[in-house]
C-alpha positions as CSV (number, residue, x, y, z in Angstrom):
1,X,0.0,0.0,0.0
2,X,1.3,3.6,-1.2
3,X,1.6,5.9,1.9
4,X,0.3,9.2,1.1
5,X,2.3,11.8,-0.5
6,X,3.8,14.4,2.1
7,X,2.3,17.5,1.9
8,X,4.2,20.6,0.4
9,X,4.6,23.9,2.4
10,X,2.9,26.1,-0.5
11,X,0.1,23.4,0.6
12,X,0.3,23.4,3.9
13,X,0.2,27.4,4.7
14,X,-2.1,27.7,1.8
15,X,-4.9,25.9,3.7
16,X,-4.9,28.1,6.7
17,X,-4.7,31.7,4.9
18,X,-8.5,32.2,3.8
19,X,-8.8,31.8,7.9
20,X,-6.0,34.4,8.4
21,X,-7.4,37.0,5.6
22,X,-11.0,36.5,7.4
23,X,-9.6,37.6,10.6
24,X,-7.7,40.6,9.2
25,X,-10.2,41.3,7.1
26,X,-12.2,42.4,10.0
27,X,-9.5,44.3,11.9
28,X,-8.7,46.0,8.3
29,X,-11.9,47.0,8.2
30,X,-12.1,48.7,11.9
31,X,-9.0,50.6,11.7
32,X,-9.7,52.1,7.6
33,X,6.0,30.6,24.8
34,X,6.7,27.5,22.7
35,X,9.6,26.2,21.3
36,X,12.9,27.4,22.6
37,X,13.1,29.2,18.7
38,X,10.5,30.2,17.1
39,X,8.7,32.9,15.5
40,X,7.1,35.1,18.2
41,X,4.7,38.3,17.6
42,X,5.3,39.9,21.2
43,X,2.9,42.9,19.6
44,X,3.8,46.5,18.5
45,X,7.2,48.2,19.8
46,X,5.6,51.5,20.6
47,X,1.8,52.3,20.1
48,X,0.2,53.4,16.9
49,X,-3.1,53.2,14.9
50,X,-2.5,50.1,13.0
51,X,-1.3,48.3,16.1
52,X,-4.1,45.7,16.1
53,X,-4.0,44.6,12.5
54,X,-0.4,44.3,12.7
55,X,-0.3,42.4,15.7
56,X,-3.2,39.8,15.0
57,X,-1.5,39.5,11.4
58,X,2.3,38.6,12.9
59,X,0.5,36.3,15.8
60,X,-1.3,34.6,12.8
61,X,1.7,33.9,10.2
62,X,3.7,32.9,13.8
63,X,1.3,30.5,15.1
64,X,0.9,29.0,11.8
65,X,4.6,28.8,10.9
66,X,5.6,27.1,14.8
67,X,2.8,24.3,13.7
68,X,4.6,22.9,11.0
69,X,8.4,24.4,10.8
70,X,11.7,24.1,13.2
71,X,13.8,26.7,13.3
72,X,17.0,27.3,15.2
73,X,16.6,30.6,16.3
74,X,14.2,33.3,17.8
75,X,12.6,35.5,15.4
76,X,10.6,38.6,16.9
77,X,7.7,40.0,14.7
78,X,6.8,43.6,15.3
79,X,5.6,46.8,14.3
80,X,6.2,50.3,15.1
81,X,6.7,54.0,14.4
82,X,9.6,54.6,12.2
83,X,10.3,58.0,10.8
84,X,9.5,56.5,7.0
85,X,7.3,54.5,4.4
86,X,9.7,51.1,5.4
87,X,9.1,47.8,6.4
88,X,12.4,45.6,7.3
89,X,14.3,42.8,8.6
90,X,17.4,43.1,10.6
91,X,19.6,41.2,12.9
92,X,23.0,42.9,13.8
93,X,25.7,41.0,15.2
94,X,26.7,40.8,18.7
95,X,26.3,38.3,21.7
96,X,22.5,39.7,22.7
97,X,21.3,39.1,19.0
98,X,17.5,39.8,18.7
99,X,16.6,38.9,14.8
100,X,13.3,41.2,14.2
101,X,11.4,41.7,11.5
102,X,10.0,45.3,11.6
103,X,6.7,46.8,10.0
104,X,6.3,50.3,10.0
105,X,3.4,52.3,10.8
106,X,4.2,54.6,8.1
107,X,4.0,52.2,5.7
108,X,0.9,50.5,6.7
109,X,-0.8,54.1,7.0
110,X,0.3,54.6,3.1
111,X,-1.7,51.6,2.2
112,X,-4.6,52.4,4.3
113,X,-5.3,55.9,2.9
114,X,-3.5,56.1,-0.5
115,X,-4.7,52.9,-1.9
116,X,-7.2,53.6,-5.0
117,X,-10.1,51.5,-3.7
118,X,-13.4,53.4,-5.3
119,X,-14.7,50.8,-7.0
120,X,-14.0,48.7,-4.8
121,X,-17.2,46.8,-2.5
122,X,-16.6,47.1,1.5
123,X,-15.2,43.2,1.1
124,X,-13.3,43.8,-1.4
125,X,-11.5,46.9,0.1
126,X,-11.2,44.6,3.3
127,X,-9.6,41.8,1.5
128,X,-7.3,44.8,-0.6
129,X,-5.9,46.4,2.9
130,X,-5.2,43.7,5.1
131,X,-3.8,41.4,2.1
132,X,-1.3,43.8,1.1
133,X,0.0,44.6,5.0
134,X,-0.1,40.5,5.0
135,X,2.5,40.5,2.1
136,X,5.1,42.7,3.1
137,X,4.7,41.0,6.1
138,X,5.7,37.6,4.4
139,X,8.1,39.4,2.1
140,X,10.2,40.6,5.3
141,X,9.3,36.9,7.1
142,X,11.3,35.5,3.8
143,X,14.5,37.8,4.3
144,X,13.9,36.2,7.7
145,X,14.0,32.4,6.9
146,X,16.9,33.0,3.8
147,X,19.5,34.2,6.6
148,X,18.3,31.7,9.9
149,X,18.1,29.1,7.8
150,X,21.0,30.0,6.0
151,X,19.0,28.8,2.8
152,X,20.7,29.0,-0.6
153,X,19.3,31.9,-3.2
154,X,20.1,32.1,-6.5
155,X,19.8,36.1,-8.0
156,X,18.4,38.7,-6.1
157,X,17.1,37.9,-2.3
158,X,14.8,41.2,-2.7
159,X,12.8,39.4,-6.0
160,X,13.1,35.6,-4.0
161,X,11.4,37.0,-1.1
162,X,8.7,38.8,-3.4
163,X,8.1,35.2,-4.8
164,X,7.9,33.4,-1.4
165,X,5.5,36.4,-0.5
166,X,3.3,36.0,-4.0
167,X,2.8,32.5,-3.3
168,X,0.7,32.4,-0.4
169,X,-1.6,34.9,-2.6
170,X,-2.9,32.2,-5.4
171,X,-6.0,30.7,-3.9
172,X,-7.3,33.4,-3.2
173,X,-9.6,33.8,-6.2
174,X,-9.1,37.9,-7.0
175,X,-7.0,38.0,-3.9
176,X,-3.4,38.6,-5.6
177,X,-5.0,41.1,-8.2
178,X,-5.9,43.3,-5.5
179,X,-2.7,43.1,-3.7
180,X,-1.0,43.9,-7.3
181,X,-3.4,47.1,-7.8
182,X,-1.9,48.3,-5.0
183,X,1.7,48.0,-5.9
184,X,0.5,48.9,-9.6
185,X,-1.0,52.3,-8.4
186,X,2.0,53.3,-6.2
187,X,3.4,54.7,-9.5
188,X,1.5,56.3,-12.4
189,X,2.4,53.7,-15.1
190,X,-0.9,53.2,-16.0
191,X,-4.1,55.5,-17.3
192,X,-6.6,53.2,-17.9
193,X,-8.1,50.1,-16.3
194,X,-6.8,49.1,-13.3
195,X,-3.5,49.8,-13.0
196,X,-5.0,53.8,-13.3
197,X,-2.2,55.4,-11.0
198,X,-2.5,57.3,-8.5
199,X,1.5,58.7,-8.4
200,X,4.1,58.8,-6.0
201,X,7.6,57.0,-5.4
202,X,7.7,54.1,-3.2
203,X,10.3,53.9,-0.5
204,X,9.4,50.0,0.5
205,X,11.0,49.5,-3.0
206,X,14.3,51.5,-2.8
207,X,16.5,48.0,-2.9
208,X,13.5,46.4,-4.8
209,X,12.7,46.1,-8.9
210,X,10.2,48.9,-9.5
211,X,6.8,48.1,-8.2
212,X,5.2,47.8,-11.7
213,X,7.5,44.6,-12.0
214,X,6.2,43.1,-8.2
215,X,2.6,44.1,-9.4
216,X,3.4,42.1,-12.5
217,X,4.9,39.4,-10.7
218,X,1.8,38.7,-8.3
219,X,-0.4,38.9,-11.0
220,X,1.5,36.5,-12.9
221,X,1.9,33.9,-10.0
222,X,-1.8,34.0,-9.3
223,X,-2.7,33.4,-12.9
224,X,-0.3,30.6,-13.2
225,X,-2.1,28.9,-10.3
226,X,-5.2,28.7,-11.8
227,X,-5.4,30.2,-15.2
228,X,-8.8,29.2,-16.1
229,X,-10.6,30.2,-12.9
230,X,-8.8,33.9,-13.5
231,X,-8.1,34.2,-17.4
232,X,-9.0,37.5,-17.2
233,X,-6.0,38.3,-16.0
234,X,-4.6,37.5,-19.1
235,X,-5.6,41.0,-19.9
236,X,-3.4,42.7,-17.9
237,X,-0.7,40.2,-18.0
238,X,-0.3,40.7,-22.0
239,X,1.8,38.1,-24.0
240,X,3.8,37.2,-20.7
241,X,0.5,35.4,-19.2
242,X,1.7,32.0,-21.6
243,X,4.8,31.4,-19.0
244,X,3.2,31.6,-15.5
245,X,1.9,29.2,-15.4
246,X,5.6,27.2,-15.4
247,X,6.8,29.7,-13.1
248,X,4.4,29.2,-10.6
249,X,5.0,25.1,-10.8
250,X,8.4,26.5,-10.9
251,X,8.5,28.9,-8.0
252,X,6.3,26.1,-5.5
253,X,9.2,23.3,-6.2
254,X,11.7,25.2,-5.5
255,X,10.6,27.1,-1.9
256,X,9.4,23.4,-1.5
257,X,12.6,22.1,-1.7
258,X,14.5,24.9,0.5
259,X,12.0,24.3,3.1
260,X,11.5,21.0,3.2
261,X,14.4,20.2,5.2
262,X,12.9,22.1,8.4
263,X,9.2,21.1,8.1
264,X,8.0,19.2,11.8
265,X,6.6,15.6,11.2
């Protein structure tokens, strides 16, 4: 008798992220111990309006992560004020090391009032604001894992973490083209449709590829997961819709086979 076929990470966090969204989508909507390491949300650094969402967002991705993956050192997950549009991780050297991935209350206040959202129904706009604070969570959480897990990247960590982020995006029906509208619209390279921009550099992406290229990228990854439930996406994707589909096959076998190696059970 075959046993049954373990179950990927993509998979595994995949299956527990409509119950996340639901959650933030209600805190989005309001604000508009353990293991010896692990990830751990001890809440914001200071206090600051967007306190909640970040906190029950960081709690969530923790909880989830500690369920099914060893790590071999403490990660802290906060937020705070920071003087800037940033979000970062960062673990300087020395003998009281405190690896901590920071999200900035500057940056989650850009999203929260610049973000084009008109058209948008109340869900929608729900799903819009707390998904995109949910990937730039993940985007820092993958800087995270690449340096305690010392994992091997090939190219550019800043477009690998983007990927890792993009991932946990695809089942969500029209869940990754919102987060994409957002990067999309952060720059005015687009009059019509819906990357109609609504102008203004973006300081997250000062070490990143420009944000029409991450908008393109989500959009891409969530059309190669499923591209007859979401051919329209096609649309926007142009002629570079035919290969994202192997990228996203691509893209899951590959963070599969990095992570694999730490999953628990």
């Amino acid at each position: 008798m075959r046993g049954r076929k373990k179950e990927g990470f993509v998979s595994r966090l995949n299956r527990s992220l409509a119950i996340l969204i639901a959650i933030a989508m209600l805190v989005a909507v309001w604000t508009a111990g353990g293991a010896s390491a692990e990830l751990r949300a001890p809440g914001p650094r200071d206090p600051h309006r967007y306190a909640e969402l970040t906190s029950e967002l960081n709690e969530k991705f923790a909880e989830h992560f500690n369920m099914h993956f060893a790590i071999d050192e403490t990660v802290f997950m906060t937020s705070g004020r920071c003087g800037e549009q940033n979000a970062f991780y960062q673990d300087p050297p020395g003998p009281q090391r405190k690896p901590t991935i920071m999200i900035c209350a500057e940056l989650v206040h850009d999203i929260m009032t610049e973000f084009r959202y008109d058209d948008l129904s109340r869900r929608q706009k729900s799903k819009a604001l707390a998904g995109n604070v949910a990937f730039i969570i993940l985007h820092e959480l993958g800087h995270a894992l690449i340096d305690v897990l010392d994992l091997p990247i090939v190219g550019e960590h800043e477009n690998a973490v983007d990927e890792f982020a993009a991932l946990f995006l695809t089942q969500q029906s029209d869940f990754g083209l919102l987060v994409a509208r957002y990067w999309a619209t952060r720059n005015d390279f687009g009059d019509t449709g819906l990357f109609k921009g609504l102008g203004g550099p973006s300081r997250f992406a000062d070490e990143h590829d420009f944000d029409r290229q991450r908008a393109a990228d989500v959009l891409c990854y969530s059309y190669g997961s499923a591209p007859r439930e979401l051919a329209y996406l096609k649309r926007e994707l142009g002629r570079s819709a035919t290969h994202c589909p192997r990228r996203f096959r691509a893209a899951v076998k590959n963070w599969d086979r990095l992570l694999q190696p730490f999953m628990k059970g």
